[in-house]
BAZALUM-928634 format. One line per field, with one value per residue: residue number from 1; residue in one letter; y, z, x of N, C-alpha, C in turn. Coordinates in nm, 2 decimals, decimal comma. Each point is the difference from the previous one (the first is absolute). Layout:
n c(NUM;...) .
res c(A;...) .
n_c2 c(Y;...) .
n_c3 c(Z;...) .
n_c1 c(X;...) .
ca_c2 c(Y;...) .
ca_c3 c(Z;...) .
ca_c1 c(X;...) .
c_c2 c(Y;...) .
c_c3 c(Z;...) .
c_c1 c(X;...) .
This chain:
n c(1;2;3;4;5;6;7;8;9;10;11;12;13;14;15;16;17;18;19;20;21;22;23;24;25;26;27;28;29;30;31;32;33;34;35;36;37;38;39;40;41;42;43;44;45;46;47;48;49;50;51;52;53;54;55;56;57;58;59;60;61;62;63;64;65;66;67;68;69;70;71;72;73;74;75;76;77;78;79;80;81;82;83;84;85;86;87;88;89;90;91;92;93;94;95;96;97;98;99;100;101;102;103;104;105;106;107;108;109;110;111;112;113;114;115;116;117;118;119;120;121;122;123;124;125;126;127;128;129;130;131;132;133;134;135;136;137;138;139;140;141;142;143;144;145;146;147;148;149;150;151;152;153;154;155;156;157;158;159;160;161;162;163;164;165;166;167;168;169;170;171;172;173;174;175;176;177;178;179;180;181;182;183;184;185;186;187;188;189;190;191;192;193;194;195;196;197;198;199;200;201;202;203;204;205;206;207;208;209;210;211;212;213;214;215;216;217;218;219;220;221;222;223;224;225;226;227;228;229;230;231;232;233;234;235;236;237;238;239;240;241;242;243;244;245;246;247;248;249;250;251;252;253;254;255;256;257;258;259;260;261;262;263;264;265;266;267;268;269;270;271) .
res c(X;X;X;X;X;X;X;X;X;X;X;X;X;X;X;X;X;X;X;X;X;X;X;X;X;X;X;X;X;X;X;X;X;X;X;X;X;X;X;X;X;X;X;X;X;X;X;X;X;X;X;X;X;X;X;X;X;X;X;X;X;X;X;X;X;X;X;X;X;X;X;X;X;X;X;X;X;X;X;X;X;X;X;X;X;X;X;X;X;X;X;X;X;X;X;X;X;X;X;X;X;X;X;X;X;X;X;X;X;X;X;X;X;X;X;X;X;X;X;X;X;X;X;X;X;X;X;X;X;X;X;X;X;X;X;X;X;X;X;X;X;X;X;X;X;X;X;X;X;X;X;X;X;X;X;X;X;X;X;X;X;X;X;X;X;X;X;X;X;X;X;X;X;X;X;X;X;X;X;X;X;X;X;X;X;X;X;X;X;X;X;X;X;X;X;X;X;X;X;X;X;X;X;X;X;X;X;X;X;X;X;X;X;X;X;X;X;X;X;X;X;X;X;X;X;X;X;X;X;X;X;X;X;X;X;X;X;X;X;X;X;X;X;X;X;X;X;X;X;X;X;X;X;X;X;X;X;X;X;X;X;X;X;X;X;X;X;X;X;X;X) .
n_c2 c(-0,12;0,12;-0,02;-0,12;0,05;0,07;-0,14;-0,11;0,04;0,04;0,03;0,05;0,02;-0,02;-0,12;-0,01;-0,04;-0,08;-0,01;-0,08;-0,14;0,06;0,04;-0,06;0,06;-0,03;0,10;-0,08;0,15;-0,06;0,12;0,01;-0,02;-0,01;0,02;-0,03;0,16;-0,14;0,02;0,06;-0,10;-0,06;0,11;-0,08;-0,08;-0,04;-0,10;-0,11;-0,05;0,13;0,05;-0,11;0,07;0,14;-0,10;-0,02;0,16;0,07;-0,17;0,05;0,14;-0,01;-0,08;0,03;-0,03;0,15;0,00;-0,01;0,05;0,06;-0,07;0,04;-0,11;0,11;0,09;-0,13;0,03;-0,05;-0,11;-0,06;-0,08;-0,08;0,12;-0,09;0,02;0,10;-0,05;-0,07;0,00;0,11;0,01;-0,04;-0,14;0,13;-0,03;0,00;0,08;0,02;-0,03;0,07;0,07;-0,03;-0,03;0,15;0,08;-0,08;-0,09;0,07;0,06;-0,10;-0,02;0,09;-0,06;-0,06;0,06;0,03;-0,15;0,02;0,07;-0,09;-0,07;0,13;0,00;-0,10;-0,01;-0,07;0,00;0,08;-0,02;0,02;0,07;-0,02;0,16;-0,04;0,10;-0,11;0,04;-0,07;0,01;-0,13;0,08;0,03;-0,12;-0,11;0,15;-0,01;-0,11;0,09;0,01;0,02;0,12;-0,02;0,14;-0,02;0,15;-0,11;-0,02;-0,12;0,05;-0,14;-0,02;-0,03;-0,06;0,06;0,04;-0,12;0,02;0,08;-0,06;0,10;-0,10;0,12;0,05;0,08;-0,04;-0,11;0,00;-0,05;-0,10;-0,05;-0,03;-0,06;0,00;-0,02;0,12;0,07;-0,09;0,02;0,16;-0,04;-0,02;0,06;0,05;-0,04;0,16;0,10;-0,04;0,11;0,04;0,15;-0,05;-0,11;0,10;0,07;-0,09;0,02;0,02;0,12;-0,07;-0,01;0,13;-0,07;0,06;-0,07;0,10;0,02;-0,04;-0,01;0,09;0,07;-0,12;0,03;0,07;-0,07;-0,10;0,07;0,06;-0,13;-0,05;0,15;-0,02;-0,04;-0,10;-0,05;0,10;0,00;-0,10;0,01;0,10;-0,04;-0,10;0,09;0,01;-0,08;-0,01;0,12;-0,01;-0,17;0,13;-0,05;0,11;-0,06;-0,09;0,12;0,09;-0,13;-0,04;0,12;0,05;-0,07;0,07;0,10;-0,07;-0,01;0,17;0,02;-0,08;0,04;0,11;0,06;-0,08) .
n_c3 c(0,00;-0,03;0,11;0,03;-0,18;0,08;0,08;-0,08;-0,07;0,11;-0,12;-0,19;0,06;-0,15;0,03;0,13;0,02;-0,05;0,05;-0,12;0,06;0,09;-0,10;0,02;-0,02;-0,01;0,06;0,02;0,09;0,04;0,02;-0,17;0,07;-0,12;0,10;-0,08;0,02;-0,08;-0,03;-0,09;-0,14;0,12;-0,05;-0,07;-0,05;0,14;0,05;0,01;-0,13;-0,07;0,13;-0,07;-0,12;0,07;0,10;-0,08;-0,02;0,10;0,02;-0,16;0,01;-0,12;0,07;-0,14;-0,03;0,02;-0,16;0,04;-0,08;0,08;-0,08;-0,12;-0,14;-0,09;0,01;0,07;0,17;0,06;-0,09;0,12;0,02;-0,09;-0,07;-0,08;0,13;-0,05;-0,10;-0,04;-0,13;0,07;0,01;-0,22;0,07;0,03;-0,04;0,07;0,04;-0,07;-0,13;0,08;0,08;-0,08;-0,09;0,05;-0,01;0,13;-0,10;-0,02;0,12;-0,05;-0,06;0,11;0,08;-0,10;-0,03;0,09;0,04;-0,12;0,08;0,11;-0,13;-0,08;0,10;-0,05;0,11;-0,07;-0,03;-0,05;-0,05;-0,16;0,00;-0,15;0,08;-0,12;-0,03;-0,01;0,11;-0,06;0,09;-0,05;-0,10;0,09;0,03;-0,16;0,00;0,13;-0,10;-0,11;-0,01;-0,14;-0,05;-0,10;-0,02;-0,13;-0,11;-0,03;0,10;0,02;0,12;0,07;0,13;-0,10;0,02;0,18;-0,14;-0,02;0,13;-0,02;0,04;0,01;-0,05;-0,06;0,14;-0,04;0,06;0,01;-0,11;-0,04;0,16;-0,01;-0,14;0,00;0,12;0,15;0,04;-0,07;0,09;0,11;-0,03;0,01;0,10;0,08;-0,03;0,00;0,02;-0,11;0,02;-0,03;-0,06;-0,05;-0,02;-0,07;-0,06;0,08;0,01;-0,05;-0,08;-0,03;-0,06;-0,10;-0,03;-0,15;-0,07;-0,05;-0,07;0,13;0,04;-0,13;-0,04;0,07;-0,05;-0,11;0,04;-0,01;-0,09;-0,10;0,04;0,00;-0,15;0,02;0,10;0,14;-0,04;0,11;-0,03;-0,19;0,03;0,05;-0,02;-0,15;0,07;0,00;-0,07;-0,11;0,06;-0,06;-0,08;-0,01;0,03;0,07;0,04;0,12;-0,10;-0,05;0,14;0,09;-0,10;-0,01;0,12;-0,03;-0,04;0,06;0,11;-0,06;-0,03;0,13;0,03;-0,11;0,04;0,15;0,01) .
n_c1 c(0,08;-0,07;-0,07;0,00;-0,02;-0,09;-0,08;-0,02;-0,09;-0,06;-0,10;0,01;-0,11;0,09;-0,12;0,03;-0,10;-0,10;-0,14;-0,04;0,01;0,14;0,10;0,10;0,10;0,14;0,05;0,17;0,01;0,07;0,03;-0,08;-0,07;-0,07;-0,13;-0,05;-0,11;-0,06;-0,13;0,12;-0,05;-0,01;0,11;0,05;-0,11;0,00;0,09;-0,02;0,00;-0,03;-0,11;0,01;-0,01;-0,05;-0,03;-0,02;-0,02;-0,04;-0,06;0,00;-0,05;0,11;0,05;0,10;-0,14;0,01;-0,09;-0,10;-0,06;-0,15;-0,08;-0,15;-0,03;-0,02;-0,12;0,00;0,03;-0,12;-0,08;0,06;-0,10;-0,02;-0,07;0,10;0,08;-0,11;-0,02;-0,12;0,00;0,04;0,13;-0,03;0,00;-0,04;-0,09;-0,12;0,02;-0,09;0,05;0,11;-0,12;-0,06;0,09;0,12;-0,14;0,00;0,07;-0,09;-0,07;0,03;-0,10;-0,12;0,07;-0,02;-0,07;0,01;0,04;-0,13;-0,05;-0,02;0,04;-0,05;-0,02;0,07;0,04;0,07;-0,13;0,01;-0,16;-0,01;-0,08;0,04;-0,09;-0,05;-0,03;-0,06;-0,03;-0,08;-0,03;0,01;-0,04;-0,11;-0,01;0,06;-0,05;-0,09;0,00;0,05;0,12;0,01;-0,07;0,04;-0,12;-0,13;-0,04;0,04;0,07;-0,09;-0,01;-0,02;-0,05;-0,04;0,07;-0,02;0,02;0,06;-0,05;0,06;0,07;0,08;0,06;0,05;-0,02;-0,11;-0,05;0,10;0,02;-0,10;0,03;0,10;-0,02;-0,16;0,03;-0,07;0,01;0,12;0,06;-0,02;-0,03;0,09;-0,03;-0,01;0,06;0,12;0,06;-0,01;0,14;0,01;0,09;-0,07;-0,09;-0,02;0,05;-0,10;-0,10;0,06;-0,05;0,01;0,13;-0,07;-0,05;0,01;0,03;-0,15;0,06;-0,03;-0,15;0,05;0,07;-0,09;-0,06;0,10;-0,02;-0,12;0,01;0,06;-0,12;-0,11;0,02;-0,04;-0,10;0,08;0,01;0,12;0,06;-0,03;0,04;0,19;0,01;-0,08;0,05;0,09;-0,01;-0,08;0,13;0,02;-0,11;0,01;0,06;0,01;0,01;0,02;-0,12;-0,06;0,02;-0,04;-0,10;0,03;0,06;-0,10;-0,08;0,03;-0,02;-0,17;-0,02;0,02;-0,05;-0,09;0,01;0,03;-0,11) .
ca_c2 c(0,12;0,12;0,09;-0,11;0,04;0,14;0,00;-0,04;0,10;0,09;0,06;-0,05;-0,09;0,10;-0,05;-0,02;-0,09;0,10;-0,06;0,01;0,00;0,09;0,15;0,00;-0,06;0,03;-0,02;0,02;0,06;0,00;0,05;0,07;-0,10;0,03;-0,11;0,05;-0,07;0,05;0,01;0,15;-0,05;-0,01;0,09;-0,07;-0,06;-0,08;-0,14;-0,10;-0,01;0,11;-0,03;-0,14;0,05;0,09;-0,06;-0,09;0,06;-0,01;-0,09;-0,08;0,12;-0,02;0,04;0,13;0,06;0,10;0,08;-0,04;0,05;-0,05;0,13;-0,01;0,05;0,07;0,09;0,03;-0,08;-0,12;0,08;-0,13;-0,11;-0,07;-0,01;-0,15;-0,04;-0,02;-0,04;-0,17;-0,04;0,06;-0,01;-0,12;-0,04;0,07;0,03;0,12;0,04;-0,04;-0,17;-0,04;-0,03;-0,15;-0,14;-0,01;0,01;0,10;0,01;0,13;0,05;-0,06;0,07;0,14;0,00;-0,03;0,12;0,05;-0,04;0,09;0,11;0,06;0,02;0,11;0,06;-0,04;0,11;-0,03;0,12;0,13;0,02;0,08;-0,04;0,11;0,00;0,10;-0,05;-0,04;-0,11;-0,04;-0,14;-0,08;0,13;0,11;-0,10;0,03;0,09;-0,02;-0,13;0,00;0,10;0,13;0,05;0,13;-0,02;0,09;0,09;-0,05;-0,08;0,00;-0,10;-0,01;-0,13;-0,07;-0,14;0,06;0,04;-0,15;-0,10;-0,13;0,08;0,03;-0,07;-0,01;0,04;0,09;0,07;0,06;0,13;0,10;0,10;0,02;0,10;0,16;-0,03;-0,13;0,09;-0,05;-0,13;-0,05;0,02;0,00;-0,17;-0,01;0,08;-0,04;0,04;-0,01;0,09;0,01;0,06;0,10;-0,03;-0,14;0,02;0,10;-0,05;-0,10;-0,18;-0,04;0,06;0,07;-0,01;0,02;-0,06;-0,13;-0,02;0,05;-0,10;-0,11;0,08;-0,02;-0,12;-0,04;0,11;-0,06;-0,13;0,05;0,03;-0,07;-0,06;0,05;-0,02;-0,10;-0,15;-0,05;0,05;0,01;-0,08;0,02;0,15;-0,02;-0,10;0,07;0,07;-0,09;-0,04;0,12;0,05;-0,09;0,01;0,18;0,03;-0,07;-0,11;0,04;0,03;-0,11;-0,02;0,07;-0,08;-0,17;-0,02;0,08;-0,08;-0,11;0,02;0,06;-0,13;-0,05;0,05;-0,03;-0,11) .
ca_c3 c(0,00;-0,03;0,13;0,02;-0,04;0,07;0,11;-0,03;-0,10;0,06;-0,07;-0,04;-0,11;-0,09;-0,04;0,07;0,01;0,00;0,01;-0,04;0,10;0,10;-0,08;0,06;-0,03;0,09;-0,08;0,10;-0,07;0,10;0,20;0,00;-0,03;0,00;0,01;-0,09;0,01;-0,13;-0,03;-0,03;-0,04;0,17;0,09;0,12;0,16;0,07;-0,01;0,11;-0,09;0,05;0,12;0,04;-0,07;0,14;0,11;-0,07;-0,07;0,14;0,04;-0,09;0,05;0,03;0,12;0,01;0,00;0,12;-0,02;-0,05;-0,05;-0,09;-0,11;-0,08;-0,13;-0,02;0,11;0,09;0,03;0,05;0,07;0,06;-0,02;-0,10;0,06;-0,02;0,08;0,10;-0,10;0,03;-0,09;0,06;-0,08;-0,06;0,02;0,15;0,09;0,05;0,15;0,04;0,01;0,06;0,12;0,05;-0,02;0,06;0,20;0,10;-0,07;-0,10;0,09;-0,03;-0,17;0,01;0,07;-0,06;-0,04;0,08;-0,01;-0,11;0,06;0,13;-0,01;-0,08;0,14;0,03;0,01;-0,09;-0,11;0,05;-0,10;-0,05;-0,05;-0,13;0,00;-0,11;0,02;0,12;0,08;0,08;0,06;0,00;-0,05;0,08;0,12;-0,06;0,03;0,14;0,04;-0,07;0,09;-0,04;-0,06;-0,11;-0,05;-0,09;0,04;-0,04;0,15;0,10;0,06;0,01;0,08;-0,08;0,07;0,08;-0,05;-0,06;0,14;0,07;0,12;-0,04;0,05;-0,07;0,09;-0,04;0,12;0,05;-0,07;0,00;0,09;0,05;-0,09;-0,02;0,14;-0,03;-0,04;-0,09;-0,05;-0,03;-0,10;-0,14;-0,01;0,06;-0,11;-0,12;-0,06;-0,07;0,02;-0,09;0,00;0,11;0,16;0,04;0,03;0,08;0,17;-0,04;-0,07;-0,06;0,02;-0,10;-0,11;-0,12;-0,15;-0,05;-0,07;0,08;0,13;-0,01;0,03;0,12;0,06;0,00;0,07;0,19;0,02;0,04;0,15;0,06;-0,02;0,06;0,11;0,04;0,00;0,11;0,07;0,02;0,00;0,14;-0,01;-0,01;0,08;0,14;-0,03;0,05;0,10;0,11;0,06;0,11;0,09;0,08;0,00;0,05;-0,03;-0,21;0,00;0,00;-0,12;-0,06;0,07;0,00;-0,16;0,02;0,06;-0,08;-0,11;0,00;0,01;-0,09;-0,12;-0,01;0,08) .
ca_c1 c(-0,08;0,14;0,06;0,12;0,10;0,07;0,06;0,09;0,12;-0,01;-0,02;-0,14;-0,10;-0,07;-0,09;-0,08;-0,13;-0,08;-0,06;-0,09;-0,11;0,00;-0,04;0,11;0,13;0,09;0,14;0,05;0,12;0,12;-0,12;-0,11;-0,11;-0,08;-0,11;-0,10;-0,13;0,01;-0,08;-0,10;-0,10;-0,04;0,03;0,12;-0,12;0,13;-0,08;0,10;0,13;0,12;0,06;0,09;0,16;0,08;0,02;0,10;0,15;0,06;0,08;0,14;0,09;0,13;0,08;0,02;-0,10;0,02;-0,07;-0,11;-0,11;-0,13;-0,02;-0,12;-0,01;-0,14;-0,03;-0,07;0,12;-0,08;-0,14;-0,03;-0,05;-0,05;-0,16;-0,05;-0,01;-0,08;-0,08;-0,03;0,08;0,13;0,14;0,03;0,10;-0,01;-0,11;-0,01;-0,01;-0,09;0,01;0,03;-0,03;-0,06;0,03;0,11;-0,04;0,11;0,13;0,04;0,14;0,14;0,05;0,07;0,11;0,09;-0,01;0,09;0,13;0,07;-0,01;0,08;0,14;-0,02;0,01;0,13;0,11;0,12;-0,01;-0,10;-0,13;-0,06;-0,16;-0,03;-0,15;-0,04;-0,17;-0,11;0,08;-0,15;-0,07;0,14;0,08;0,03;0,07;0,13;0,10;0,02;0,09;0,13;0,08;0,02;-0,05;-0,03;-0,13;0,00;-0,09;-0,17;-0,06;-0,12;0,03;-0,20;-0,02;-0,13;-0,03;-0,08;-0,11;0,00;0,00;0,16;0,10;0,11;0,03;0,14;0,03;0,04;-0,02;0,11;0,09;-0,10;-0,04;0,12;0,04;-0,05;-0,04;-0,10;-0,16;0,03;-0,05;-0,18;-0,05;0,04;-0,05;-0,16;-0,06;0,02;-0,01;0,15;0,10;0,07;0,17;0,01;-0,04;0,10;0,13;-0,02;-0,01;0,10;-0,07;0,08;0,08;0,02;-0,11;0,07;-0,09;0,03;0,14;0,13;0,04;0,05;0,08;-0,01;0,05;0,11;0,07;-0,02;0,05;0,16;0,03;0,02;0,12;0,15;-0,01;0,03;-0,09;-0,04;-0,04;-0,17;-0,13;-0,09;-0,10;-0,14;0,00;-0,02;-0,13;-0,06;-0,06;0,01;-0,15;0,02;0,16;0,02;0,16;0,12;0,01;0,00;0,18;0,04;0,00;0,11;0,15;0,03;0,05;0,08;0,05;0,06;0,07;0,13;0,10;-0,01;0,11;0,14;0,04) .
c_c2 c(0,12;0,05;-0,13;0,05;0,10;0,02;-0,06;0,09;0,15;0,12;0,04;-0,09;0,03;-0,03;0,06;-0,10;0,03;-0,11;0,06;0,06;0,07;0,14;0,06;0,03;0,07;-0,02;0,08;0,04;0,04;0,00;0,03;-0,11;0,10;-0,09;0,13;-0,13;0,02;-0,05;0,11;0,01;0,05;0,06;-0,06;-0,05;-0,11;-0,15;-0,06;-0,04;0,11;-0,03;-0,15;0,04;0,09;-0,07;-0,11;0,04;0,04;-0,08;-0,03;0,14;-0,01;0,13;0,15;0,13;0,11;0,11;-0,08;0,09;-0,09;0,11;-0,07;0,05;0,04;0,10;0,00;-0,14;-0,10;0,09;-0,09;-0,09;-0,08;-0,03;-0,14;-0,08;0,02;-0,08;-0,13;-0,05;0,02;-0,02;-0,12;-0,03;-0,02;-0,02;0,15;0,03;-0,13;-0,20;-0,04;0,05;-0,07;-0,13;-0,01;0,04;0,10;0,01;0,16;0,06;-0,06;0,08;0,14;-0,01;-0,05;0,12;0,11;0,02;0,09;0,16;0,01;-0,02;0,07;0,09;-0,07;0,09;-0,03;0,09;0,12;-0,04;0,12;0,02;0,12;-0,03;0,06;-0,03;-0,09;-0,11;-0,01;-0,14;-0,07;0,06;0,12;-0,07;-0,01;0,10;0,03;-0,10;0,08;0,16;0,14;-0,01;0,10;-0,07;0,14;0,08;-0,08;-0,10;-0,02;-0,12;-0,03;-0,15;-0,03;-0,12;0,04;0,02;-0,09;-0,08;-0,05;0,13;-0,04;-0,15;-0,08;0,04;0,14;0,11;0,11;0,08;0,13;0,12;0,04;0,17;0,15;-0,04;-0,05;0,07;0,04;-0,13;-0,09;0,12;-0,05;-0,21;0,02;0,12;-0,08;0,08;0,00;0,11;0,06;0,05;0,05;-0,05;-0,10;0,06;0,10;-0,12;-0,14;-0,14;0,02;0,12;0,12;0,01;0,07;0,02;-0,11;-0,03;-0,01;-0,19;-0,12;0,06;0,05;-0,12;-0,03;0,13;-0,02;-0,13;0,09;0,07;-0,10;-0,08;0,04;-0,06;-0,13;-0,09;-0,03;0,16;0,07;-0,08;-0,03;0,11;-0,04;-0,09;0,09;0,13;-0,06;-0,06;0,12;0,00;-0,09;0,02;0,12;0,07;-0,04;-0,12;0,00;0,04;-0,12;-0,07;0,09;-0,08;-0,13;0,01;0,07;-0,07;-0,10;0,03;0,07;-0,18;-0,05;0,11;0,01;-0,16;-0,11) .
c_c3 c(0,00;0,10;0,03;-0,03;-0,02;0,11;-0,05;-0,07;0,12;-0,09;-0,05;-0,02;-0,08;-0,06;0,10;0,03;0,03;0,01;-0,05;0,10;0,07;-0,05;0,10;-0,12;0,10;-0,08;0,12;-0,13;0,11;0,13;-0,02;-0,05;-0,07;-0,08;-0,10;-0,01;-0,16;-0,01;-0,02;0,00;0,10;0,07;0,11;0,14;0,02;-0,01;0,13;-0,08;0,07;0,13;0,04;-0,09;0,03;0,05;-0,09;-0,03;0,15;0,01;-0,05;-0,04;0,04;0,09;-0,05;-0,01;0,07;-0,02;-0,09;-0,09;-0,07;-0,08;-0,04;-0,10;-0,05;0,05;0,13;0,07;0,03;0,04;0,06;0,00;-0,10;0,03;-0,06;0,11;0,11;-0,09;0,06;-0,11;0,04;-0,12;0,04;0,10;0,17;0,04;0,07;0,16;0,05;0,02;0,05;0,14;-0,02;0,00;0,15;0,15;0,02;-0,06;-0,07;0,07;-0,03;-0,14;0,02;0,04;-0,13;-0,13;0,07;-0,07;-0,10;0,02;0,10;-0,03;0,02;0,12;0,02;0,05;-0,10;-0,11;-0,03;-0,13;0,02;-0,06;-0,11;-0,05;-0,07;-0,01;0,08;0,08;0,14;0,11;0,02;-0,06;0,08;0,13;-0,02;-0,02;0,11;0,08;0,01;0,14;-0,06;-0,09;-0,14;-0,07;-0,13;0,08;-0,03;0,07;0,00;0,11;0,07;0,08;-0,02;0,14;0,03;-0,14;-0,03;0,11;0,00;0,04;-0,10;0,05;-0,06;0,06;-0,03;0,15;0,12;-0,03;0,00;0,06;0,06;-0,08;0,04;0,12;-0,01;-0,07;-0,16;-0,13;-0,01;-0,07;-0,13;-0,06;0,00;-0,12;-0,15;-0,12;-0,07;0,07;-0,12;-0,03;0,13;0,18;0,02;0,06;0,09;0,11;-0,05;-0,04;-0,16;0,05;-0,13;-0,15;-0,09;-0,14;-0,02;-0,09;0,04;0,08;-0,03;0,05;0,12;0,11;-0,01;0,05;0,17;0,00;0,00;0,14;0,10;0,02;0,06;0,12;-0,01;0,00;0,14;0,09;0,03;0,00;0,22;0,03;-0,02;0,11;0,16;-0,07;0,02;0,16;0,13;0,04;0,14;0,08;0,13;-0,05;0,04;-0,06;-0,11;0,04;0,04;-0,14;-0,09;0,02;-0,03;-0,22;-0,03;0,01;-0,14;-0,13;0,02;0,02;-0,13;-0,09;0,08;0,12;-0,09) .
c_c1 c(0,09;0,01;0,10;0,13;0,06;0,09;0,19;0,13;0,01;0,01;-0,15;-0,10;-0,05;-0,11;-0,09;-0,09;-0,12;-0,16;-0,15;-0,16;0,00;-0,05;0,11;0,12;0,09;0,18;0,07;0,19;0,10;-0,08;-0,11;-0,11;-0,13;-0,15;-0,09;-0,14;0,00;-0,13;-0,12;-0,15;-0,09;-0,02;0,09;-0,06;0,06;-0,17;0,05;0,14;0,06;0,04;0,10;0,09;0,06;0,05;0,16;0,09;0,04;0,05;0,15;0,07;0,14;0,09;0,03;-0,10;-0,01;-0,12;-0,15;-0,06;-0,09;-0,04;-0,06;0,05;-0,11;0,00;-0,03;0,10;-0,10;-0,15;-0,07;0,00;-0,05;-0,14;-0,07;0,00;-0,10;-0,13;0,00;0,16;0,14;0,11;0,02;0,14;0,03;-0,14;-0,07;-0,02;-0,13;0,03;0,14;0,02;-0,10;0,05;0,09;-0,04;0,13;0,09;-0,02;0,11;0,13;0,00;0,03;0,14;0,11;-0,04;0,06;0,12;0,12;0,02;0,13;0,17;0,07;0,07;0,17;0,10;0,09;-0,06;-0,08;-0,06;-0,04;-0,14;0,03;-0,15;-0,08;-0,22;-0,04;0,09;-0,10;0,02;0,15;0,14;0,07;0,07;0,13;0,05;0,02;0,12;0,14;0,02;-0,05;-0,13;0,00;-0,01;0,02;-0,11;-0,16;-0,02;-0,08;-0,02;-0,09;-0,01;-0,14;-0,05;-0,14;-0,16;-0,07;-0,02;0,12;0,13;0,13;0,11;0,18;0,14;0,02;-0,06;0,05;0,09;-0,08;-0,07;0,14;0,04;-0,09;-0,11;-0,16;-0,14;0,03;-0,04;-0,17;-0,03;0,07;-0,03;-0,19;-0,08;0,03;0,03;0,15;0,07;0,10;0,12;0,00;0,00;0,11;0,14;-0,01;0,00;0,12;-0,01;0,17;0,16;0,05;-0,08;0,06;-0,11;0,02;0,10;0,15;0,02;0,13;0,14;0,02;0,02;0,11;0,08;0,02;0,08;0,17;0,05;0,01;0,12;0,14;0,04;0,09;-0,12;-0,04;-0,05;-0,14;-0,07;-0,02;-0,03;-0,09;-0,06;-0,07;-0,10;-0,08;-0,09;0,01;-0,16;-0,01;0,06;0,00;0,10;0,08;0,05;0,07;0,18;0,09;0,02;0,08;0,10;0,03;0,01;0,14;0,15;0,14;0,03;0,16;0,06;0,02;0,09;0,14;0,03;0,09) .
């Protein structure tokens, strides 16, 4: 497979790979991994395929990997959900919400969780993700850019927690960022209304880190992936590490936790 041989050759994959069914492809170029929703057609609507092929390219994500970007081909980065999945008929292959919580019972909870699975990588300290966000990024759309560290986005944003409109609850772990990012009153209007968020605002209560013309974002992304890269490797990723886990921390704990990473990068460069 070409990430294998990326890992191998610790280089390009200049093919990349790519999965029909998912609406997935993926191509890994030294440190820069990049996942594209390719199913314009769609509007780039996510299925269970996509979520077990996220979860798959996390799993086999070669070691030198330091920069993620997701990104939507088309206009529009994900407009959720695959409204075939809420149909009796559902997606040829996959089934629908509806036929397998019945056949699977309590087991759904396992399928959410391994849906998951494709999302919470994304959070790795070893790599900082990127979400390149252009038009509708609805419902499971608007989660995956929640999953990834960073944000930019074009001027034609729209960003939108559909679930709640549809009886169902936001369930991609997209929650937590959520209210972490643009605090909890914030967040239920912006889930419990259901309404769109757009450039302007997103990047005011901070849903994004930067708003470009839609002609600019690709460029832009690659202007943030060279900054990153400058950075020492080990050292940001235990930075990101103790970020991360500063909200859980008091102060005394979050300055205990300094000292102990700290610790180990001064032994690691002149030990």
């Amino acid at each position: 497979m070409a990430d294998a041989q990326a890992r191998q050759r610790g280089g390009k994959a200049e093919n990349g790979s790519a999965s029909t069914e998912s609406g997935l492809r993926h191509e890994v170029d030294g440190e820069i991994a990049t996942i594209t929703l390719d199913r314009p057609e769609k509007r780039n609507a996510q299925t269970f395929a996509t979520w077990s092929e996220l979860a798959r390219i996390g799993e086999n994500l070669p070691e030198q990997v330091r920069v993620v970007v997701v990104k939507g081909e088309g206009p529009s980065f994900s407009a959720g959900i695959d409204l075939r999945m809420f149909t009796p008929e559902g997606v040829p292959g996959q089934g629908s919400f509806g036929s397998v919580a019945k056949s699977e019972g309590a087991t759904f909870e396992q399928r959410i969780r391994q849906a998951q699975a494709g999302f919470l990588w994304l959070r790795r300290p070893e790599i900082v993700s990127i979400a390149a966000v252009q038009g509708h990024a609805i419902g499971a759309g608007f989660q995956l850019a929640l999953a990834c560290d960073l944000r930019i986005v074009a001027d034609d944003v729209s960003f939108c927690m559909k679930e709640p409109a549809l009886g169902l609850v936001p369930d991609l772990t997209g929650t937590k960022p959520l209210v972490e990012l643009v605090g909890l009153a914030k967040a239920i209007d912006i889930c419990l209304t259901a309404r769109t968020v757009h450039a302007d605002e997103a990047m005011r209560i901070g849903l994004a880190e930067k708003v470009v013309a839609g002609g600019d974002l690709e460029q832009a992304v690659q202007d943030k992936i060279a900054e990153l890269l400058a950075t020492n490797r080990d050292a940001a990723a235990a930075t990101k590490r103790l970020l991360q886990g500063a909200q859980g921390r008091s102060l005394e704990e979050q300055s205990v936790a300094e000292g102990v990473e700290q610790a180990a990068r001064i032994k690691a460069l002149f030990g």
